[in-house]
N, C-alpha and C positions, 0 to 999 in steps of 0.2 A: 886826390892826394898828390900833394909836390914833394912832399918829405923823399928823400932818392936812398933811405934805409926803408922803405916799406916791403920790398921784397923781401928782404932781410929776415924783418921782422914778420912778416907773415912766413916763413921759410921753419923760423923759430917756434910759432905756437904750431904748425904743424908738426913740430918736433923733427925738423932735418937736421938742426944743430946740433952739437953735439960740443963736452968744452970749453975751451975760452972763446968762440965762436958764438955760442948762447950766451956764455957772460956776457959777452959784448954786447949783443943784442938786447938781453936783460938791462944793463945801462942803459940803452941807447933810449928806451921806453921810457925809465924812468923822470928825461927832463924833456921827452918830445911830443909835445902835444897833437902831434897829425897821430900818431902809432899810438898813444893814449886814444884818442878816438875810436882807432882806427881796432886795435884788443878791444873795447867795451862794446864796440858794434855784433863783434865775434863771439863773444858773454851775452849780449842781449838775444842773438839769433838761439846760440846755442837753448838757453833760457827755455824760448819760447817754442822750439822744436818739442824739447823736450817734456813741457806742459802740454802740446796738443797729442803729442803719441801716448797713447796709455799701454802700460805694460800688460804682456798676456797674463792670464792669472786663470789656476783651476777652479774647477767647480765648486761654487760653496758648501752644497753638502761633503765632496769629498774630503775639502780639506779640514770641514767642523769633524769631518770620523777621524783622520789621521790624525787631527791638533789632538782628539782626547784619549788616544793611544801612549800619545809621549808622553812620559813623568817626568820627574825634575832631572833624573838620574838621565835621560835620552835614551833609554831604553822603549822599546817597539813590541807592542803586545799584540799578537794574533787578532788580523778584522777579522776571519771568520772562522769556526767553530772545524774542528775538525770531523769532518764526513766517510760514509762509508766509500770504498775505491770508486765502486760503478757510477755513487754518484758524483762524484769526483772529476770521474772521467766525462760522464756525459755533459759537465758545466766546466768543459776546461778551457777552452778558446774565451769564455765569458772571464773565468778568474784571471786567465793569463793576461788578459785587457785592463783587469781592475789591480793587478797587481804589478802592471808596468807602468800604472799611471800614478799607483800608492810610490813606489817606490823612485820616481820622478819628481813628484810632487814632496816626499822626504828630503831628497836631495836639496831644495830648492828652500828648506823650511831654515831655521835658523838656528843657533845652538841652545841648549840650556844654555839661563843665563849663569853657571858657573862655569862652562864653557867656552862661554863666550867672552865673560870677563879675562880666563887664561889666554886666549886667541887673541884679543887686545894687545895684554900685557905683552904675549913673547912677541908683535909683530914693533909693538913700539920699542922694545929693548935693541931686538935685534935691528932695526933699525939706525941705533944711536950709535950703535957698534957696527955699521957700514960706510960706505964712503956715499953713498947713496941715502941721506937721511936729509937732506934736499935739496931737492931736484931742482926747481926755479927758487933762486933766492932773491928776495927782493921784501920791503915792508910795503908795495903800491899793490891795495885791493887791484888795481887797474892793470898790473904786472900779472899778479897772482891769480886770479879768478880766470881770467880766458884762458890763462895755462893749461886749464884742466879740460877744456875744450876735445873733445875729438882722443884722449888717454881715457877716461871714465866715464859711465852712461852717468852720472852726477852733476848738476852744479852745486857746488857746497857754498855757502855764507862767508865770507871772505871779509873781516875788517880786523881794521890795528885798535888794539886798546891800549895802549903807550901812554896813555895818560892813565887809564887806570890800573898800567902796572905791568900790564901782558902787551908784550911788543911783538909784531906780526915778522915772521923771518922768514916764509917762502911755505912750500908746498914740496908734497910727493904723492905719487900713485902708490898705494899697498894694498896686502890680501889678506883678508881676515878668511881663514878657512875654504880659499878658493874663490872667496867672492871680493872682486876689486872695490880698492875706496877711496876716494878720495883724502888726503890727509894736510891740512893746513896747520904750519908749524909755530909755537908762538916759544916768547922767551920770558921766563918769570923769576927776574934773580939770577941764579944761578941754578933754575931750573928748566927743563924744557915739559912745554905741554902740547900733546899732538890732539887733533879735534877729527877726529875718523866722521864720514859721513858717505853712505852709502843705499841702495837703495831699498827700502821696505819690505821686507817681504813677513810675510806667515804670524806671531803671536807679536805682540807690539815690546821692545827691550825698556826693560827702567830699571832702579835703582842702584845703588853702588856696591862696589867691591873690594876686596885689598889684595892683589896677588905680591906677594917677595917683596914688600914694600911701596907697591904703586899702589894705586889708587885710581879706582873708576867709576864713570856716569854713566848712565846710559838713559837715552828718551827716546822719543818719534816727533815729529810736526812732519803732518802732512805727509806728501809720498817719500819722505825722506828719514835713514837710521842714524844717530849721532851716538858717537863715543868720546867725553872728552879724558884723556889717560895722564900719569903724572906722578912723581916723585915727590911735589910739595903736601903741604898736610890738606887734609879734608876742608876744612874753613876755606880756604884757598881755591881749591878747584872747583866749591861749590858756589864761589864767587865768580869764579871765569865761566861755569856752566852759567849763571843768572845773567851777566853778562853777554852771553851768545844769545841764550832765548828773549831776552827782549830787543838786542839789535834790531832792524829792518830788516826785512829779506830784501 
C-alpha cells in the first residue's frame, strides 16, 4: 500500500476517529482505491473469521423444553412439577444446575414477536431522534460494510438500491433488547428505512407488524436475524425486503 492516508484509514475502521476526523477519512475512501482495497480485504477477513467460528449454542433438548414453555405472551411456565421438600432437597444441586442453565439459556432466547416488533420500533425511533442515527455515512458498500468490522459480531449485506428507489446513507451499531445489531440506513423519499441484522439465536423471527405507524419484517437466512423498520406503507417496504433477499450476499 503507497496510499500515505492508509493509517488514517485503518485508524478509522478501527473506530479511533472520532468527528470531522472520520468524516475526513470517510471521504478519503470514498475516491481512493488503495483504502477501497484496502476496507474490503478487512470485510473479506472479517467474513470469513466469522463463518469458520460457530457460535456456542445449548443443548437441543434443553432449549426444544424452554422453546415449549414460552407462549406468545413470554410468559415462562414451571419445567418441573412441584415436589415434596425432602425431595426437593435431596435433588437440589441437580435443579440448581438445570435452573441456571434454563434461565441462561431464556436470556439468550428472543422476544415474542410482538415484542420484538416494539424493540425494533422504539430503537429505530429513538434513533432518528439522536445525533447518533449515523454513525459512518457514506452510500459505498465498500465504506459501509467494513465499518462494522470489529463494532458487531455481524456482517450485514450492505448495497445501494438508488436505482430502485432506496438510496444507501451509512450505518450504525444498535440494541435491540441488549442484543447488538448491526444497522444499515437507507433513504426512500422522504422516508427513512433501517435494515437491523443480527445474530440468530432461539425460534426463527417472520412476519410483519405496525407499532405507532411503522411498519415491520422480520426473516432469517442462514446464521443471520433481519429486521427491515419504516414509516412508508407496507407495499414499499415489502419491496425493499424482496429487494435485500435476493441481492448477493
Amino acid at each position: 500500500m503507497s496510499c500515505a492516508e492508509i493509517l488514517r484509514t485503518q485508524a478509522w475502521l478501527d473506530g479511533e476517529l472520532e468527528g470531522p476526523p472520520a468524516q475526513a477519512a470517510a471521504r478519503h475512501t470514498e475516491s481512493c482505491a488503495e483504502c477501497q482495497a484496502f476496507i474490503s480485504s478487512v470485510a473479506d477477513l472479517s467474513d470469513a473469521l466469522r463463518k469458520r467460528v460457530d457460535p456456542p449454542r445449548a443443548p437441543a433438548g434443553l432449549r426444544e423444553r424452554v422453546v415449549r414453555q414460552i407462549d406468545v405472551s413470554g410468559a415462562v411456565t414451571p419445567l418441573v412439577p412441584r415436589r415434596r421438600f425432602w425431595q426437593g432437597a435431596a435433588a437440589g444441586s441437580a435443579i440448581t444446575a438445570l435452573a441456571a442453565g434454563v434461565f441462561a439459556l431464556f436470556v439468550a432466547l428472543p422476544q415474542p414477536a410482538g415484542r420484538l416488533a416494539q424493540a425494533v420500533t422504539d430503537a429505530h425511533t429513538q434513533a432518528m431522534m439522536s445525533d447518533r442515527n449515523i454513525e459512518v455515512v457514506s452510500s459505498s458498500h465498500h465504506t459501509v460494510k467494513p465499518w462494522f468490522a470489529g463494532r458487531v459480531a455481524v456482517s450485514p449485506p450492505v448495497t445501494d438500491f438508488a436505482q430502485q428507489g432506496f438510496t444507501l446513507l451509512g450505518g450504525r451499531v444498535d440494541e435491540i433488547d441488549g442484543v447488538r445489531a448491526a444497522v444499515v440506513v437507507y433513504r426512500h423519499g422522504a422516508h427513512q428505512v433501517d435494515l437491523y441484522v443480527w445474530e440468530a439465536t432461539g425460534r426463527r423471527p417472520g412476519g410483519e407488524a405496525v407499532r405507532h405507524g411503522y411498519v415491520s419484517v422480520f426473516w432469517r437466512r442462514g446464521d443471520l436475524d433481519f429486521a427491515a423498520v419504516s414509516d412508508v406503507n407496507e407495499d414499499e417496504l415489502r419491496r425493499f425486503v424482496a429487494l435485500v433477499r435476493s441481492a448477493p450476499e
